[in-house]
N, C-alpha and C positions, 0 to 999 in steps of 0.2 A: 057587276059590282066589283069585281078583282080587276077587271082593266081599269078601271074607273081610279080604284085606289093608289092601282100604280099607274095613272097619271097622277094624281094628286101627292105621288111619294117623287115619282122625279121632278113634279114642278118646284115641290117643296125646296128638293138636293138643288136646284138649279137657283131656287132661289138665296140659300144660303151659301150658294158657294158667288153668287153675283155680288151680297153682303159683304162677305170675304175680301172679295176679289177691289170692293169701291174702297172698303178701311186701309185695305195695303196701298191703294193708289193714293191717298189722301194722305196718307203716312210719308210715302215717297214724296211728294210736291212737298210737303209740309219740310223734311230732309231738304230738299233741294234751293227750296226758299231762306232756307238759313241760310245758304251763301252768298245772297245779296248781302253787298256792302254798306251797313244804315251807318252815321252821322254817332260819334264818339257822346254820349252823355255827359253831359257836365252834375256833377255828383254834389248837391248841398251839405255839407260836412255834419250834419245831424243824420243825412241820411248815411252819408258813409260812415261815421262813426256807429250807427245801428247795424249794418252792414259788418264790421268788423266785431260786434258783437254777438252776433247770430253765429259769427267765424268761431270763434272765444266758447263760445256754449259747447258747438260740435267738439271742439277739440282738447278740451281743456278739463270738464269736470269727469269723472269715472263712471257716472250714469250712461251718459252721451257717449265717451269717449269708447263705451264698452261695444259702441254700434256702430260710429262714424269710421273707429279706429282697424274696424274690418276690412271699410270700405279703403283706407288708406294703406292695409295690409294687401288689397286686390293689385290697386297702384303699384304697390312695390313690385309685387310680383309681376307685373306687367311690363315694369320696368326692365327686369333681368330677361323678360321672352323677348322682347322689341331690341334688347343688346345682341344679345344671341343671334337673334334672325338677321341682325343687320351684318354679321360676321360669317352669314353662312351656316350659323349651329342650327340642327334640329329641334325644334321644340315638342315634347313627347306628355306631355302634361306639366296641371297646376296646381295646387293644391291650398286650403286656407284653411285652416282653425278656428274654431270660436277663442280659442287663448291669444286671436292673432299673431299666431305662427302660420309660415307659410314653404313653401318645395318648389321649386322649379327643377321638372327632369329634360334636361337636354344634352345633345352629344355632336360631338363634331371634333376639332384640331383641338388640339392642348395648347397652351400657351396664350398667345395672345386675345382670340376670341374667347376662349376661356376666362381670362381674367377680367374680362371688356365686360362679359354678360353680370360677369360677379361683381363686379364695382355697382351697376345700377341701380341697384336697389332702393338704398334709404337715401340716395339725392335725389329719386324717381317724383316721390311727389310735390318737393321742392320746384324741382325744373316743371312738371305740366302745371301746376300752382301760379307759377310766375307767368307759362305762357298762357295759362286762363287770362290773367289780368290783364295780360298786355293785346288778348283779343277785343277785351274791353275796350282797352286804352284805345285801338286801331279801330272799332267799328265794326269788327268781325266776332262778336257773343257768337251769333246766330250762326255761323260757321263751327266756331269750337264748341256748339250742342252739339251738330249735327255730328261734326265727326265723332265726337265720343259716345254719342249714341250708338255711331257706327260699330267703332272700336268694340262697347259693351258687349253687341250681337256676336261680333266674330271672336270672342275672347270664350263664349264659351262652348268652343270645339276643340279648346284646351283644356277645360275645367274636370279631373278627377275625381273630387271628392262632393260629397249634399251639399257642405257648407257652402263651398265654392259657386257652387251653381246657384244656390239661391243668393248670396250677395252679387252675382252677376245680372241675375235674374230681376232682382229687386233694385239694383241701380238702373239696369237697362229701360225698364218697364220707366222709371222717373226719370227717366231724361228723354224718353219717347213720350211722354206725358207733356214736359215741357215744350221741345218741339211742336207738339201738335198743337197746345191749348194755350200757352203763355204769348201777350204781346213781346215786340224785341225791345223796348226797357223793362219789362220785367224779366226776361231772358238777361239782360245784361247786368241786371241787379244778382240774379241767381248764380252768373258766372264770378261774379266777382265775390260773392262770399262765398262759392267754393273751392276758387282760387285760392285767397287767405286763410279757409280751413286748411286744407291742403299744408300751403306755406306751415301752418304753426302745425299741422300733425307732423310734418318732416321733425321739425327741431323736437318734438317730444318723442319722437322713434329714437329720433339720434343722442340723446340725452338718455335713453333706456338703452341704447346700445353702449355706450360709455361706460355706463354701470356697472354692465357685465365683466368689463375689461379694469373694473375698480373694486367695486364691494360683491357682486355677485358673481366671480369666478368661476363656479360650480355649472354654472351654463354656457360657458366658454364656446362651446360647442355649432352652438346657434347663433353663433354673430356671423357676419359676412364677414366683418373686418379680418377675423381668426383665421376662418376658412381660405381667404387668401392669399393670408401673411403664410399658412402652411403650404400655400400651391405655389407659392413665387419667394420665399424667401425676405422676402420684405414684411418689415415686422408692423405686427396691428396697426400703431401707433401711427404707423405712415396712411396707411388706409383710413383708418378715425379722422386723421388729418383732410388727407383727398374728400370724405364725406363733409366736413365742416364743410370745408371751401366750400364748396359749391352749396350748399344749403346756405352759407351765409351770402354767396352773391346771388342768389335767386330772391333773400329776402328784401336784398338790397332794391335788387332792381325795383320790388313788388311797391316797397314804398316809395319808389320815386315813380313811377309810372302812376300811383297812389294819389301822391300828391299833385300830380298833374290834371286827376281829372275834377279835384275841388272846384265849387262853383262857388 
C-alpha cells in the first residue's frame, strides 16, 4: 500500500508540474504572438470618445485616481530605473507608497547620468502613454502588451517595499491576463485607453508637482525638479520647464496620432 501511494504521489507531482509547465507554454506563445503585425483599427469616434472617457475616470476623479495614480507612480519610478541603466548607474531598489510617493536607489558617476535618471520621472508616463497610442496607431497593441507585460515581471527584482510589489504584482497579473484572453481589437482598444490615462496622469503629476514649487512649499523636498536644481545648479523653474515640454509634446503627438485613427 505505501509503494502504491507513492506512485500515486509522484504521478500526482508529475502531473502538476506537466499543468505548470503547458500554462507557461501557452503564456509564452500567447507573448510571442503579440508581435505579429495586425492592420491599424479604424476607431468610430463614439467608440473613441468612450475610450477617452474610461481614460478621464482612471485619472481624473480621487476614488480612481487613489488606485490608478499608483499604478502611474510604478511608471514613474520606472522611468528614473530605465534612465539610470541606460547611463550605466546601478539600480539597487524601488520603492511606492500608497500616498504615491515613490524612491529610486541607484549609484554610479555624478553628473550627467545622475541628472539623466533624475529628469525621467514625471515625463515617464507622458512619453510610454504616447508610445501606447502610437503602437495603436502602427498596428503593434499586441507587441506593446507583450512587452510591458514583460517589463512588469522583471520590474519586480527591484521592488523593495509590500506596496511595490503588489502594484507590480497586480498590474503584471492584468496584462498577462490580457495577453493571454483578449482578441487584438480588444487589445488595441485596452492600449489605447491606457495610453490616454497615462497621457492625463502625467499632466496631473505635473500640475501636483508645480504646487509644491507655488502653494505647498513645505514639501519642497520631494519634487524631482528641487532635487535637481540642488545637484546641478540650475534652478527648479528650468527643470518644471524641461518636464512641461515634453509632457506637452507627448500630448500633442497622442492626439494627432488620435485623430488619425477616426473612422
Amino acid at each position: 500500500m505505501t509503494f502504491a501511494s507513492g506512485q500515486l504521489g509522484t504521478a500526482g507531482l508529475q502531473g502538476t508540474a506537466g499543468q505548470l509547465g503547458g500554462a507557461v507554454s501557452d503564456w509564452w506563445h500567447a507573448v510571442l504572438a503579440g508581435f505579429i503585425r495586425t492592420g491599424t483599427p479604424v476607431v468610430p469616434a463614439v467608440v473613441l470618445l468612450g475610450i477617452v472617457a474610461v481614460a478621464i475616470v482612471l485619472s481624473i476623479p480621487r476614488a480612481t485616481w487613489r488606485w490608478f495614480g499608483l499604478y502611474v507612480t510604478f511608471v514613474h519610478e520606472l522611468g528614473h530605473a530605465f534612465a539610470a541603466l541606460m547611463t550605466g548607474r546601478f539600480v539597487h531598489g524601488l520603492k511606492i507608497g500608497l500616498d504615491h510617493s515613490g524612491q529610486l536607489v541607484s549609484s554610479g558617476r555624478r553628473g550627467f547620468s545622475a541628472t539623466w535618471s533624475g529628469f525621467w520621472g514625471y515625463p515617464a508616463p507622458a512619453v510610454v502613454g504616447a508610445v501606447l497610442v502610437w503602437s495603436v496607431s502602427a498596428g503593434w497593441a499586441g507587441a506593446a502588451m507583450s512587452v510591458g507585460a514583460l517589463v512588469l515581471l522583471a520590474a519586480l527584482v527591484f521592488l523593495r517595499n509590500f506596496t511595490g510589489i503588489l502594484v507590480a504584482l497586480a498590474s503584471a497579473a492584468v496584462a498577462q491576463a490580457l495577453v493571454m484572453l483578449v482578441d487584438p481589437l480588444g487589445v488595441s482598444y485596452v492600449v489605447l485607453a491606457l495610453g490616454i490615462a497615462l497621457g492625463v496622469g502625467s499632466v496631473r503629476d505635473f500640475f501636483k508637482v508645480a504646487a509644491v514649487h507655488t502653494t505647498r512649499r513645505r514639501q519642497l523636498a520631494t519634487s524631482d525638479a528641487w532635487i535637481l536644481a540642488q545637484s546641478t545648479g540650475v534652478p527648479s523653474a528650468a527643470w518644471l520647464a524641461g518636464f512641461a515640454v515634453v509632457i506637452a509634446g507627448c500630448a500633442a503627438l497622442s492626439a494627432w496620432l488620435l485623430w488619425g485613427l477616426l473612422g
